[in-house]
C-alpha positions, 0 to 999 in steps of 0.5 A, spaced: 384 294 784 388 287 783 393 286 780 396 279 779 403 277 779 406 274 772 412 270 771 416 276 771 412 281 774 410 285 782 403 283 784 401 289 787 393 290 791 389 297 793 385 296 799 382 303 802 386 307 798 394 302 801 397 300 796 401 294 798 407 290 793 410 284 793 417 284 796 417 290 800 415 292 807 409 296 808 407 300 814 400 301 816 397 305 821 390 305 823 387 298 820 381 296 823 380 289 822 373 288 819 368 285 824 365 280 821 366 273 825 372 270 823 377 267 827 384 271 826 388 267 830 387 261 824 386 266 818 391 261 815 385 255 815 380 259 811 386 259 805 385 254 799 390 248 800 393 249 793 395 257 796 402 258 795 406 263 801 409 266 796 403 269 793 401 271 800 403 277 803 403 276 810 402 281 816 408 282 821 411 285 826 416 289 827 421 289 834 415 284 836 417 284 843 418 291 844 412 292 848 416 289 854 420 295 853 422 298 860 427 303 858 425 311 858 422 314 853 417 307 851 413 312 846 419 313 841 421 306 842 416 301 843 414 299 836 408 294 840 403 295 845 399 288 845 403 282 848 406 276 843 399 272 844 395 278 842 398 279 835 398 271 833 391 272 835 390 279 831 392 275 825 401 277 825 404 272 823 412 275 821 415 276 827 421 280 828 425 279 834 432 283 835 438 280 839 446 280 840 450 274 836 452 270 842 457 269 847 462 267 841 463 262 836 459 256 836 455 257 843 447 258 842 443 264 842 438 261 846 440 265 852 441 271 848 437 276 850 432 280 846 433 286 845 429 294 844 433 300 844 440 296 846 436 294 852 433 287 854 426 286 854 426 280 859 425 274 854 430 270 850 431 268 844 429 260 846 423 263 849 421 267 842 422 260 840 418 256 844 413 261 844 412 260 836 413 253 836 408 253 840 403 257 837 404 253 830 403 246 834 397 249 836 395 251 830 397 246 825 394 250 819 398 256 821 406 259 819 409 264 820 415 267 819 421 269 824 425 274 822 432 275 826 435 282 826 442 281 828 445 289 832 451 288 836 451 293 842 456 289 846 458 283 843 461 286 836 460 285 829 461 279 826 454 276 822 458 269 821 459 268 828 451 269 829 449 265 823 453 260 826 450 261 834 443 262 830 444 254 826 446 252 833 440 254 836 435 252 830 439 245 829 437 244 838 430 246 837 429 241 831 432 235 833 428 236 840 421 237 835 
């Protein structure tokens, strides 16, 4: 069952029984990808070239490097079990990472480390970067998205500190592209 999107309306579509709508984040347990041969890790290929990213619904992850996760209790915290390259392989292409803000106002997040439960997964944000960059270099019919979740634990709340560090560190990536 389809259901198309109007000008006004929510596209909705049932596969096996999960119904998934537009503009809401969906969690799915136990899909099994089908096993005809396909290429996941280019999925995006195989779209027709006038398909629009709005009309897609784009699978992700959530705390997407938490299966470096080295504190107690991985079980109730590790959201991933499979590495960054093995879910970009598997098809994700929504990736969200978890960080503090920054050292302060007008610094970068690059040296900032990723976190799971308020602990480091020992990478950082220029590296969660460079990762992605890499993948889209090569592979140009892809694109994914990145989702930064700002959770202060130490550095304290203020969202436009972060969203300044964050413009810092995006203005760095791209003027060096």
């Amino acid at each position: 069952q389809v259901a198309l999107q109007t000008a006004t309306g929510i596209t909705s579509k049932v596969l096996d029984n999960i119904s998934i709508t537009s503009n809401t984040k969906h969690v799915v347990n136990g899909l099994t990808l089908p096993t005809v041969e396909f290429n996941y890790s280019k999925w995006m290929s195989y779209l027709p070239d006038n398909m629009k990213l709005k009309d897609l619904s784009l699978p992700g992850t959530g705390s997407t490097f938490s299966y470096k996760y080295p504190g107690s209790n991985p079980e109730l915290y590790k959201g991933q079990t499979i590495t960054f390259e093995e879910q970009w392989n598997a098809g994700i292409r929504a990736f969200e990472i978890i960080s503090e803000r920054g050292n302060g106002e007008g610094s970068s997040l690059g040296n900032i480390n990723v976190d799971c439960n308020g602990q480091s997964v020992g990478v950082n944000v220029a590296q969660v970067f460079s990762s992605l960059l890499n993948n889209l270099k090569a592979n140009p019919t892809e694109t994914a998205v990145l989702m930064m979740t700002y959770q202060p634990h130490k550095s304290g709340r203020d969202p436009q500190i972060y969203m300044k560090n964050l413009v810092n560190l995006y203005n760095t990536f791209n003027a060096n592209a």
